[in-house]
C-alpha positions as a Markdown table, in Angstrom:
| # | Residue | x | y | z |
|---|---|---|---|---|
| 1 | Unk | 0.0 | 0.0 | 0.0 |
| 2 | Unk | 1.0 | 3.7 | -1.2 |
| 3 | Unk | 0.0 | 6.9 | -0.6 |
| 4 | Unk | 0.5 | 9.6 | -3.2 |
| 5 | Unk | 1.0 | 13.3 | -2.9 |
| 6 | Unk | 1.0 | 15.5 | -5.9 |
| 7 | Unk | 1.3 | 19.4 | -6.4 |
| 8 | Unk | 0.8 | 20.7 | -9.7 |
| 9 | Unk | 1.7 | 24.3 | -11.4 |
| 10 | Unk | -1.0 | 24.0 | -14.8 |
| 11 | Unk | -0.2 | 27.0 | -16.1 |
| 12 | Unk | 3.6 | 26.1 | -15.8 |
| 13 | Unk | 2.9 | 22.4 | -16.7 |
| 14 | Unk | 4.9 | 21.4 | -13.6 |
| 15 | Unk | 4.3 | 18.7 | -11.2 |
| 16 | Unk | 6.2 | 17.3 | -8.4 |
| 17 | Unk | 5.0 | 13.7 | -6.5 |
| 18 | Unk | 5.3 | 12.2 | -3.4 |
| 19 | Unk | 4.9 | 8.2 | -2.4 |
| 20 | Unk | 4.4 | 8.0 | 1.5 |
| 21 | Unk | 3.2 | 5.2 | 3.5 |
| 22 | Unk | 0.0 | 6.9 | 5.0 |
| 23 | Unk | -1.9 | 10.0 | 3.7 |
| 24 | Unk | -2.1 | 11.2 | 7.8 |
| 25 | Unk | -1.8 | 14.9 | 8.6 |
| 26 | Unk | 1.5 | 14.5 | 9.8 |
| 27 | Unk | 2.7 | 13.5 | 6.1 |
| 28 | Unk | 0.7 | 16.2 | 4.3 |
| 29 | Unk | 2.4 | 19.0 | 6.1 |
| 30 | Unk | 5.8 | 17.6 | 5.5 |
| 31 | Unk | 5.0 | 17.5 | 1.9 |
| 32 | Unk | 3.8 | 20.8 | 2.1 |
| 33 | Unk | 6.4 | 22.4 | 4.6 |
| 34 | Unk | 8.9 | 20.8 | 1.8 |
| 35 | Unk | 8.0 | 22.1 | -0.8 |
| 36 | Unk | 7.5 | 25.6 | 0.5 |
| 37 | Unk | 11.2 | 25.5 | 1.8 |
| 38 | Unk | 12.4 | 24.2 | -1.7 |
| 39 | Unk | 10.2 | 24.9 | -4.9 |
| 40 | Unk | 8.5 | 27.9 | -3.6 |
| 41 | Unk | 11.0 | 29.5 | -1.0 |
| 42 | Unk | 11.3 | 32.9 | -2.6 |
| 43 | Unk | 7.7 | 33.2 | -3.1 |
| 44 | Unk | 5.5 | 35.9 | -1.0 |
| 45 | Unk | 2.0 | 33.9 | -1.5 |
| 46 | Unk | 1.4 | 30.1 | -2.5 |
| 47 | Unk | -2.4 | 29.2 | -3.6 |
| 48 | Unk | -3.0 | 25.4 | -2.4 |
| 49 | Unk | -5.9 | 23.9 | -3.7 |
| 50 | Unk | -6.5 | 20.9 | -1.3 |
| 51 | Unk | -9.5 | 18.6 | -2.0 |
| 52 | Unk | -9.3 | 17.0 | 1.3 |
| 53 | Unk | -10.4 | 19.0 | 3.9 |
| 54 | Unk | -9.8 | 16.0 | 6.2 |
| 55 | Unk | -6.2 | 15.6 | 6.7 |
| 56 | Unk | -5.6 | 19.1 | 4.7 |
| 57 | Unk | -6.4 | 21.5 | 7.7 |
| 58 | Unk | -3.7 | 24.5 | 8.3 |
| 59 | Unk | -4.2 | 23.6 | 11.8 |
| 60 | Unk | -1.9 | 21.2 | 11.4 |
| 61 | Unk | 1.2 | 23.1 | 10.9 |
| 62 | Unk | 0.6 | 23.9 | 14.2 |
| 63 | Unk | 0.7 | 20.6 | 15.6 |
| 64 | Unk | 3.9 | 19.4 | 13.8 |
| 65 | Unk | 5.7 | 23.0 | 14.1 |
| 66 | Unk | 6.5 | 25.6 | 16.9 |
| 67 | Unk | 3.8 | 28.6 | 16.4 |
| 68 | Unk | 6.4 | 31.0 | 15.0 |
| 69 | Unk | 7.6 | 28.6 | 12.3 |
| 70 | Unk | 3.8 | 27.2 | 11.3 |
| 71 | Unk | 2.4 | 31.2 | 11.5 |
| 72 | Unk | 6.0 | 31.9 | 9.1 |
| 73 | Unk | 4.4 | 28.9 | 6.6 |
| 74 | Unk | 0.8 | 30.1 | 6.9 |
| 75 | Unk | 1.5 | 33.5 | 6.2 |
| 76 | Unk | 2.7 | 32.4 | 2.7 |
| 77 | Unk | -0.3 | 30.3 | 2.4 |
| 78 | Unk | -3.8 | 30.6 | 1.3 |
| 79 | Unk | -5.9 | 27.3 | 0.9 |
| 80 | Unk | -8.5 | 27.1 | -1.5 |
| 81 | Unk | -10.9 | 23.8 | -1.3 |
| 82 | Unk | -13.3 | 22.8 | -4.3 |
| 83 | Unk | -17.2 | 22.5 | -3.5 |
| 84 | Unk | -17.8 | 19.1 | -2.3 |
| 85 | Unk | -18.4 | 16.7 | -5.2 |
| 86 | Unk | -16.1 | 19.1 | -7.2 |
| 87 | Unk | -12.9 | 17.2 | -7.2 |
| 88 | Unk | -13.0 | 16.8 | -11.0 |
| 89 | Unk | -12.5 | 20.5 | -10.3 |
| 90 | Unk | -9.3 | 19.8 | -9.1 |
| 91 | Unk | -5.5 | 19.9 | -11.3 |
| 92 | Unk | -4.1 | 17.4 | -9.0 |
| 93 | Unk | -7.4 | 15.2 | -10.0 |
| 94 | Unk | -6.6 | 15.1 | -13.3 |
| 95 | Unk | -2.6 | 14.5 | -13.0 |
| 96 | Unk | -3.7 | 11.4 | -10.5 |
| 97 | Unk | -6.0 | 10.2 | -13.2 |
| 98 | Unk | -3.2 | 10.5 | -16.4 |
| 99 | Unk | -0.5 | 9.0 | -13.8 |
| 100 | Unk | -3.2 | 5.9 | -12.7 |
| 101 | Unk | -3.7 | 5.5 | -16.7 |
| 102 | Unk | -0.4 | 5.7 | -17.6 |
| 103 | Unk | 1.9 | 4.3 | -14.9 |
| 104 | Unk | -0.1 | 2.8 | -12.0 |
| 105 | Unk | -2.7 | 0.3 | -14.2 |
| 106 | Unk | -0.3 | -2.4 | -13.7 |
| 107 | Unk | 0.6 | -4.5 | -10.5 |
| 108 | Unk | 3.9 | -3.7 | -8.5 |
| 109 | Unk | 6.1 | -5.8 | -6.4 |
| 110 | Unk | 6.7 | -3.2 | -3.4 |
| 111 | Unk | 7.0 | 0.2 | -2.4 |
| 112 | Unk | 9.9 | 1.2 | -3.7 |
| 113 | Unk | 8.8 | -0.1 | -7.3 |
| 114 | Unk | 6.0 | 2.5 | -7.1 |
| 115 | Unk | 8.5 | 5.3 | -6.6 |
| 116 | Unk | 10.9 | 4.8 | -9.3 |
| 117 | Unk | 7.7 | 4.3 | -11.8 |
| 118 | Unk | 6.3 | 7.8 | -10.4 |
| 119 | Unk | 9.7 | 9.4 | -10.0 |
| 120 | Unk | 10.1 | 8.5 | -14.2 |
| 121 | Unk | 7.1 | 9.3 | -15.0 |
| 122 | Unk | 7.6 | 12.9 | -13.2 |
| 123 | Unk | 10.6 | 13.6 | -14.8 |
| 124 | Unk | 9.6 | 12.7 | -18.1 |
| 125 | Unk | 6.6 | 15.0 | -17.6 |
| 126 | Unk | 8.5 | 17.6 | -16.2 |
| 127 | Unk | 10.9 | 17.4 | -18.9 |
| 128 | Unk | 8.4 | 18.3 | -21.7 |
| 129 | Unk | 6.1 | 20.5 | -20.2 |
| 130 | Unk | 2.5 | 20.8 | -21.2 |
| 131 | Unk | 0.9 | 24.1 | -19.4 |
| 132 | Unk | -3.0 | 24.0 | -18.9 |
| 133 | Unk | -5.2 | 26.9 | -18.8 |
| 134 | Unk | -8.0 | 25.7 | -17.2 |
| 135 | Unk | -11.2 | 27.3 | -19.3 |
| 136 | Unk | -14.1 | 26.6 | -16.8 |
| 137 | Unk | -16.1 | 29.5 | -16.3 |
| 138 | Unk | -19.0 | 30.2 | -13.7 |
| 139 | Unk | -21.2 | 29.5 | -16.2 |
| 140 | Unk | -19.9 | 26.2 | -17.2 |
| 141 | Unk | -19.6 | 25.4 | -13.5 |
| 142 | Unk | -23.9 | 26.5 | -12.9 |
| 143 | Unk | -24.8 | 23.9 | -15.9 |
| 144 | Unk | -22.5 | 21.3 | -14.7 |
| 145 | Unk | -23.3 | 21.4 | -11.1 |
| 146 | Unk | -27.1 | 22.1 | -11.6 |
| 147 | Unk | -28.2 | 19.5 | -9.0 |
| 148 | Unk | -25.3 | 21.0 | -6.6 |
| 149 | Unk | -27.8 | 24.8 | -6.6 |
| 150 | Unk | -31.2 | 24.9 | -5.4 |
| 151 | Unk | -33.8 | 26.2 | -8.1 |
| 152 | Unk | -36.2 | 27.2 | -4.7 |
């Protein structure tokens, strides 16, 4: 069993991936607290859109960090999370959905099989970036969700 962890730049084309052994809070914000000291360490803001507000809670930095470092990390953050039954909505969705068709359809021996396939698979991705501009519009979003808004 493997967790996966994806952020995603669209209009960049840029992903980076993460296999961890649970998907616990603890392991989010290490993922997150990584890539803010690494990939994003010069930036002022980062957007995160998060699709699962379970384990995905900013309160958490606080439990893994001392206030003053998880107040440093949330200041640079602002989490953004779909409507509920919107995670089609959702870049890192789609990149799980190309990565099950593409790499994960097939059976692996362990762990550490699965990490090498995604690592590959990154970098190849990365290599050849292919940005999205994501096109949905409110209006799209009111016919697609219908059922979602009440007509009363």
């Amino acid at each position: 069993m493997a967790e996966l962890f994806v952020a995603t730049e669209p209009l960049r084309g840029w992903r980076e991936l993460c296999v961890e052994d649970d998907h616990r809070a603890a392991t989010w914000v290490r993922f997150v607290a990584r890539l803010m000291d690494t990939t994003y360490r010069d930036a002022k803001k980062v957007r995160w859109v998060m699709d699962n507000p379970g384990t995905h809670k900013v309160r958490f930095f606080y439990d893994h960090f001392p206030p003053d470092v998880a107040r440093a990390y949330l200041q640079r953050m602002e989490i953004v999370y779909p409507p509920v039954h919107g995670s089609w909505l959702n870049m890192a969705e789609m990149e799980f959905a190309v990565l099950g068709r593409q790499v994960l359809n097939r059976p692996f021996a362990d762990k550490a099989a699965v990490q090498a396939a995604v690592e590959r698979w990154k970098n190849r991705q990365n290599t050849k970036p292919k940005p999205r501009n994501w096109q949905f519009t409110t209006a799209d979003a009111r016919i697609k969700l219908a059922r979602l808004y009440p007509t009363t």
